[in-house]
C-alpha positions in Angstrom: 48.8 -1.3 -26.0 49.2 -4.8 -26.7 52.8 -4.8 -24.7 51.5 -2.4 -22.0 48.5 -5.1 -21.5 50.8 -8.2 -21.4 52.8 -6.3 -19.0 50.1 -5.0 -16.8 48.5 -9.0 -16.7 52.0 -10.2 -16.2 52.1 -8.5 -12.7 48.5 -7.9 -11.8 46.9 -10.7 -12.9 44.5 -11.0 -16.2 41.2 -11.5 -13.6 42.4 -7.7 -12.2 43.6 -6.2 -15.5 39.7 -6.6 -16.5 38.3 -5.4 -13.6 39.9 -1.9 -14.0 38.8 -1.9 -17.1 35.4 -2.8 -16.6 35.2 -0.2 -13.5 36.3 2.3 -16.5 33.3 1.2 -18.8 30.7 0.8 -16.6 30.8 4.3 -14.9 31.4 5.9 -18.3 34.7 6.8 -17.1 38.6 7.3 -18.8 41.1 4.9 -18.6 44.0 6.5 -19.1 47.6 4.6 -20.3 51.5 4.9 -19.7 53.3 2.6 -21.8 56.9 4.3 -21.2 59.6 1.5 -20.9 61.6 3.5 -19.3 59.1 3.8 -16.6 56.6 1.4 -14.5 53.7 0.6 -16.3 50.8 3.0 -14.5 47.1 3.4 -15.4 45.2 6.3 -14.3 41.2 5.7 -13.7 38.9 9.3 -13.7 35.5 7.8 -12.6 32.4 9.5 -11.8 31.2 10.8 -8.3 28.9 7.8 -7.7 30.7 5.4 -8.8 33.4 6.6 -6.6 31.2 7.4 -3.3 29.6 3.6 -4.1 32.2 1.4 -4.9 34.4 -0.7 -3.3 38.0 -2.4 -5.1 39.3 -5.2 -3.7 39.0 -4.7 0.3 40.1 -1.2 0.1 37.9 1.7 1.2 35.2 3.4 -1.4 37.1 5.4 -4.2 36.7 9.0 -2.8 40.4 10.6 -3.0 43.3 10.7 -5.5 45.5 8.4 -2.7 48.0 6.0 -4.9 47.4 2.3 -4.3 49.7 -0.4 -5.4 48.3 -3.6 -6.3 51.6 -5.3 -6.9 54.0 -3.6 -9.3 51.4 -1.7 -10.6 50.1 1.6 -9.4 46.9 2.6 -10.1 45.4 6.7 -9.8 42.2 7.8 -9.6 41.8 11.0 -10.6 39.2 13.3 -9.6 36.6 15.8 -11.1 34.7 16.6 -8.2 35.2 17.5 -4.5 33.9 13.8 -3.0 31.7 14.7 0.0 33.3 13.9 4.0 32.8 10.6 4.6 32.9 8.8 8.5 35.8 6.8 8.5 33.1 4.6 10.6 30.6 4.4 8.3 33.4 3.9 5.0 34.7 0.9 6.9 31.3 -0.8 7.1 30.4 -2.3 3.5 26.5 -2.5 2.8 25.0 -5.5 3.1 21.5 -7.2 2.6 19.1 -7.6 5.8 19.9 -11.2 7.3 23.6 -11.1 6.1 24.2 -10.2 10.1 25.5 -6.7 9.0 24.2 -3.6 8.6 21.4 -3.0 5.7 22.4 -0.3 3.2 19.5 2.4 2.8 17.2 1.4 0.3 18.0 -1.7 -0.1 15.7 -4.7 -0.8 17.4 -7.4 1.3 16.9 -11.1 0.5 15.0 -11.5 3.8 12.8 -8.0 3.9 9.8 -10.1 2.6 10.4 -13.3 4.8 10.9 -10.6 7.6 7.8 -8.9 7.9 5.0 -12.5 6.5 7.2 -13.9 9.7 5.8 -11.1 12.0 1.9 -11.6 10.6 2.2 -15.2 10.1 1.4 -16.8 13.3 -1.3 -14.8 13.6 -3.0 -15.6 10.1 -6.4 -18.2 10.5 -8.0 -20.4 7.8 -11.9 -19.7 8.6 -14.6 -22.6 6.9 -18.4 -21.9 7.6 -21.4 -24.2 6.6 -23.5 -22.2 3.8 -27.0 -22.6 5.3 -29.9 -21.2 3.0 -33.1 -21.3 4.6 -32.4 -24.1 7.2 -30.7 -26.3 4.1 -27.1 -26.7 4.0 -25.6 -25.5 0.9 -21.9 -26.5 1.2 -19.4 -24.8 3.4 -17.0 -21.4 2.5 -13.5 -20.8 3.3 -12.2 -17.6 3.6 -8.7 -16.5 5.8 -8.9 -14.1 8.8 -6.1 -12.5 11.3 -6.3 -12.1 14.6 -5.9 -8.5 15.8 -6.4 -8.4 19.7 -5.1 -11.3 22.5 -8.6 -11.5 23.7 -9.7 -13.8 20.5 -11.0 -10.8 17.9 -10.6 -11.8 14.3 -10.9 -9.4 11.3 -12.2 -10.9 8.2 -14.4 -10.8 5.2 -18.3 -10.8 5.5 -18.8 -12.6 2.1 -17.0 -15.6 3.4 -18.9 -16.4 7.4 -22.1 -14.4 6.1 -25.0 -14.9 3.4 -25.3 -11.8 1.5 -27.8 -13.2 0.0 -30.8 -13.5 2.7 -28.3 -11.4 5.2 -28.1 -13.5 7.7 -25.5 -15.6 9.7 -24.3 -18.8 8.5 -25.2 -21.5 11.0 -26.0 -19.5 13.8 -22.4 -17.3 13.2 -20.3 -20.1 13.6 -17.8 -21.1 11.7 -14.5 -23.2 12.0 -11.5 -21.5 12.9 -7.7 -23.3 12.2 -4.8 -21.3 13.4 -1.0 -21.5 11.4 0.2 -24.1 14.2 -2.5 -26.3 13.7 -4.6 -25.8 17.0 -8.8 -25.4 16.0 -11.5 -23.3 17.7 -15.1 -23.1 16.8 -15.6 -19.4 16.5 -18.7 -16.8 16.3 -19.3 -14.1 14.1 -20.1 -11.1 16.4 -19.9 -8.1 13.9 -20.9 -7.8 9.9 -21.0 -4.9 7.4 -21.9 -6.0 3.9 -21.5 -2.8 2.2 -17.6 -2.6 3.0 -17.5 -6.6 3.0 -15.7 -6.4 7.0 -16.9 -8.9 10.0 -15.8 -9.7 13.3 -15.2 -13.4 14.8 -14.4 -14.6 18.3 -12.7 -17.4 19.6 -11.9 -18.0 23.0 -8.6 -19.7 23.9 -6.9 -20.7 27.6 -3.3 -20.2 25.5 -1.9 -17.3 24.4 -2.9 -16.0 21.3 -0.6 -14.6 18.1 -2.0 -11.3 17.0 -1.1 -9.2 14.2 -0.5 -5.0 14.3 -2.5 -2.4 12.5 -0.4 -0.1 10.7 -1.8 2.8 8.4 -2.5 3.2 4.6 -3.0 6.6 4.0 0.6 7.1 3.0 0.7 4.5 1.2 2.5 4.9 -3.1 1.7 3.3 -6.0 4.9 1.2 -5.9 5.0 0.3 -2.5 5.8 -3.4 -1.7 3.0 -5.3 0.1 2.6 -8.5 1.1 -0.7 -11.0 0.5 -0.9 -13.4 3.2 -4.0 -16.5 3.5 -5.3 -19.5 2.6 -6.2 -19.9 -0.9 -8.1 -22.9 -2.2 -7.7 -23.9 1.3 -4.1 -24.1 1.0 -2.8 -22.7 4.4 0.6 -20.5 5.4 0.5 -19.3 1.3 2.8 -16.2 0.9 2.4 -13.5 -2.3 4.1 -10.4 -2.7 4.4 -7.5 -5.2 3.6 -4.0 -5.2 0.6 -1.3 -4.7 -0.7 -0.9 -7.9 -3.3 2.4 -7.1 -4.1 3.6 -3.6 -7.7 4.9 -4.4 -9.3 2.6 -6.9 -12.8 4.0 -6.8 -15.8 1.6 -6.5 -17.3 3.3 -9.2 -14.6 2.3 -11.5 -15.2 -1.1 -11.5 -18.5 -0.9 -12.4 -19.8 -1.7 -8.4 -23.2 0.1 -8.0 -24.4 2.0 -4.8 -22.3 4.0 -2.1 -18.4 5.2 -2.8 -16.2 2.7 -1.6 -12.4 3.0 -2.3 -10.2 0.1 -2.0 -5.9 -1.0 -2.8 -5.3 -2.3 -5.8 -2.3 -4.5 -5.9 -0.8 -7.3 -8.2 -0.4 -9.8 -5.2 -1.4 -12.7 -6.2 -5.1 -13.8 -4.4 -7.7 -16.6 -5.0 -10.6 -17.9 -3.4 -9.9 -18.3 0.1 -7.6 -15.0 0.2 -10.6 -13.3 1.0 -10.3 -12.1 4.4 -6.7 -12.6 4.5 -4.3 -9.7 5.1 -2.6 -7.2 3.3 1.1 -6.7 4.7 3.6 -3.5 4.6 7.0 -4.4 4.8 7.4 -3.5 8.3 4.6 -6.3 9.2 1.5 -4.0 9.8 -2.1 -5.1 8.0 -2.2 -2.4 5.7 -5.2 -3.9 3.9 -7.6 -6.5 3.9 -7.7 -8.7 1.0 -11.3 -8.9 -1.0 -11.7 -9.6 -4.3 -10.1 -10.1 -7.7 -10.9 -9.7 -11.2 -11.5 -12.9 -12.8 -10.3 -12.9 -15.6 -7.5 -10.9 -15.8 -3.7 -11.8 -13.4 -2.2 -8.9 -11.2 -5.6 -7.5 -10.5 -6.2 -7.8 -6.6 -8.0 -5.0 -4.5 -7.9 -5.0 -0.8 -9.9 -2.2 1.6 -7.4 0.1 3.3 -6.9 -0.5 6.9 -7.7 3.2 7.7 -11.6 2.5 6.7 -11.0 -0.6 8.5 -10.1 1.2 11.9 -13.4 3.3 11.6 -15.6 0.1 11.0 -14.2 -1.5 14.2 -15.0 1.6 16.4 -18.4 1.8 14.9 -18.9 -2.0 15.7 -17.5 -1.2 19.3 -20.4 1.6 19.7 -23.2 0.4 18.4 -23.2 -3.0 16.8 -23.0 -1.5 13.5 -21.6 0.8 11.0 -23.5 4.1 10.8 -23.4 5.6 7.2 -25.0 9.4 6.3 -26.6 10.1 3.3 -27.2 13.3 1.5 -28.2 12.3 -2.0 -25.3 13.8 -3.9 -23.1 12.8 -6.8 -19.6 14.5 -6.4 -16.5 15.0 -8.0 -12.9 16.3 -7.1 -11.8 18.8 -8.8 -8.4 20.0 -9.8 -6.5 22.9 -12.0 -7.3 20.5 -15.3 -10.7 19.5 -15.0 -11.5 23.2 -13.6 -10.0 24.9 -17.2 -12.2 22.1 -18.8 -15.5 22.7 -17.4 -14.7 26.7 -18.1 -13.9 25.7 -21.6 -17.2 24.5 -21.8 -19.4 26.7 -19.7 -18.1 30.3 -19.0 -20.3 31.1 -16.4 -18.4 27.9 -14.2 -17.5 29.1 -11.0 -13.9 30.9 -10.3 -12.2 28.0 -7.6 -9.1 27.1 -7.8 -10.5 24.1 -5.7 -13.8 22.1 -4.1 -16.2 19.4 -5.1 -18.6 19.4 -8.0 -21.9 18.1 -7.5 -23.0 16.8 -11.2 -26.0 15.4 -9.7 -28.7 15.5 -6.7 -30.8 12.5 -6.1 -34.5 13.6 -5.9 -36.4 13.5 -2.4 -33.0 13.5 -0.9 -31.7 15.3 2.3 -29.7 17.5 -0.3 -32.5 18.0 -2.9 -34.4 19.5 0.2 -31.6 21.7 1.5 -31.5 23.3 -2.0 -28.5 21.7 -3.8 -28.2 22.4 -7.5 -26.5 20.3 -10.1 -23.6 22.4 -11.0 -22.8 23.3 -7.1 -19.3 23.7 -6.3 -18.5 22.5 -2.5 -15.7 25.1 -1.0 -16.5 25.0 2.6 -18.6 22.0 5.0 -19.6 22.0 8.5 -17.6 25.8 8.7 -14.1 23.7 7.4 -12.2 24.7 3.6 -12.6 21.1 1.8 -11.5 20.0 -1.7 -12.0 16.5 -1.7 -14.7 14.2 -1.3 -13.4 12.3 1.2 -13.2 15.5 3.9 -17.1 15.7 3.3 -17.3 11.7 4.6 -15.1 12.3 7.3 -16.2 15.4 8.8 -19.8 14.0 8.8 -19.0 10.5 10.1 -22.0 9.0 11.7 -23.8 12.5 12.7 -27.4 11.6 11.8 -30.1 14.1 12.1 -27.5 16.9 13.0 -27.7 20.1 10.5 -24.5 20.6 8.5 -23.5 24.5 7.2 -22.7 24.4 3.2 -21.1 26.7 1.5 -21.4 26.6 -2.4 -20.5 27.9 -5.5 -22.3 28.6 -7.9 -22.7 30.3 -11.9 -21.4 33.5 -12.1 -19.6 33.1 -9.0 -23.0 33.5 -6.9 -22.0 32.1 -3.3 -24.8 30.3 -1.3 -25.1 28.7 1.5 -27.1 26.0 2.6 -27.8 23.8 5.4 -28.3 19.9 4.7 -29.9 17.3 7.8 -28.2 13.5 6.8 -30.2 10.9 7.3 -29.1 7.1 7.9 -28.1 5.8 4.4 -30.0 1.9 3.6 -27.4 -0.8 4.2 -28.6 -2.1 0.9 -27.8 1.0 -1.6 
């Protein structure tokens, strides 16, 4: 071995020796050695089909034959366990590389500049918002919070908490509030639009320049592992770039111990700090996935943003009437799946046979739903004449119908069916 080695480095090279080698370990492979003297020195390499369809050796084409290279003196085989798959002499000439290399990205890859990429596309479009904190004609100090600008025609999407007093619910100083865009020009802006219960509002500035705006992509396809993209001003630090991944794509309200009306939000471990508020939250295609809110204090990698898709609706509600229109019925409700379903027959026998719907654990008293006849214990299988098995059906098929009657079907103990009829009514702003 020793002799076959010295001979091998002799006419290869010691730096190329290793590298078969290594190739041999690394994909769990057999290296296999002909130490004949009467003979050339030859190695034979058996690798597996990844390795082989992946791997490139020393300009030549991926390993996916038996062909017989010479490197040198020395030949070397690769011998094959597998078919290996066609491959497009085309596409086997063209080696993978990263995005901003000038070549051709390999699929899946996270190229060095897929994060610079897409803050680039938002960037320019991304505002650092200050408003004077007015409480009861006294000035209180000023807020900062970070905006992006979303039509040509001056719209800004931001938070509510940082141009609006939740406290006494009304506009800071008049609804103005100081608007300073990435390349440094300034424009005294109004808020026009504000919905405390989902934390959104609406500024204006009006401009003679053209104006950077930023697209609205989608979140409801959105992974837990997805890469995103925080983008603001924290701490009134402008152009401030943090990245890192969806952490849970339906964090309830109810989860972090925030009282009233279901809200869902993004969780993500971006990092975000006062002044991030407002900011957005960026796929890495450059779409506003999100819009950054709030953190949790005291713990790091715990940022949670409200998905564009609500987002969207709260716009064209603020385009029809001013304001976001909310239903109420009064109901507590669950989804239900196969495992919580064997649990609650585990328990009760008499529980419904459903393979799916909503559970209603509770009815509020006086309600819309007390009055049509709910029952704690309901099971939801059909609303407004549609199959539904998850809450958030129910809150899209009623979305702002007020006063209109909706057809229920439930289920109930012993597999009784019922059906009911339920009137929403306008839910208080302040629940």
């Amino acid at each position: 071995m020793d002799n076959f080695l010295r001979k091998a480095s002799s006419t290869l090279g010691r730096k190329s020796i290793l590298r078969i080698i290594a190739i041999g370990a690394a994909s769990s492979g057999l290296l296999y050695l002909n130490n004949n003297p009467n003979s050339k020195a030859t190695m034979k390499l058996s690798t597996t089909a990844p390795l082989r369809e992946h791997l490139s050796f020393q300009g030549h084409p991926s390993f996916v034959s038996s062909h017989h290279w010479e490197f040198g003196n020395f030949p070397l085989f690769l011998l094959r366990a597998d078919p290996a798959p066609a491959i497009d002499n085309n596409i086997a000439n063209e080696a993978p590389v990263a995005v901003g290399d000038g070549g051709k990205p390999c699929c899946g890859c996270l190229g060095k500049d897929l994060i610079a990429n897409a803050a680039a596309k938002v960037a320019p479009a991304v505002v650092n918002l200050s408003a004077q904190r007015d409480f009861y004609g006294f000035a209180t100090g000023r807020s900062t919070c970070s905006g992006t600008i979303i039509d040509a025609d001056g719209t800004i999407l931001t938070c509510a908490h940082g141009v609006v007093d939740s406290q006494v619910r009304q506009l800071t100083t008049n609804g103005r509030v100081d608007v300073t865009l990435q390349d440094g020009r300034t424009f005294e802006g109004t808020v026009v639009n504000a919905d405390f219960h989902s934390d959104i509002a609406i500024v204006k500035i009006k401009s003679k320049t053209p104006l950077p705006t930023a697209k609205l992509g989608s979140s409801s396809k959105l992974r837990p592992g997805d890469w995103v993209i925080a983008m603001g001003c924290p701490l009134s630090l402008q152009n401030t770039v943090t990245a890192g991944i969806v952490s849970c794509v339906d964090r309830k309200s109810s989860d972090l111990g925030l009282g009233g009306m279901r809200r869902e939000y993004l969780q993500t471990d971006c990092a975000i700090n006062a002044g991030n508020s407002g900011g957005p939250l960026v796929n890495i295609d450059g779409e506003i996935i999100g819009v950054n809110i709030m953190k949790v204090a005291a713990a790091d990698g715990l940022s949670f943003s409200i998905p564009i898709d609500s987002v969207s609706k709260i716009i064209e509600h603020f385009k029809k009437r001013g304001r976001v229109i909310r239903p109420w019925l009064g109901l507590k409700m669950l989804d239900l799946n196969e495992l919580i379903i064997a649990q609650l027959k585990e328990r009760d026998a008499k529980f419904p046979d459903v393979e799916k719907g909503i559970l209603v654990p509770m009815v509020t008293p006086g309600s819309p739903a007390d009055r049509a006849g709910f029952r704690p214990g309901d099971v939801v299988i059909e609303f407004d004449g549609k199959p539904v098995e998850r809450i958030k059906e129910i809150i899209d098929i009623m979305d702002d119908r007020i006063g209109k009657a909706l057809d229920v079907v439930v289920k109930r103990a012993d597999n009784e069916v019922v059906k009911l009829s339920v009137i929403p009514e306008e839910a208080n702003p302040d629940m």
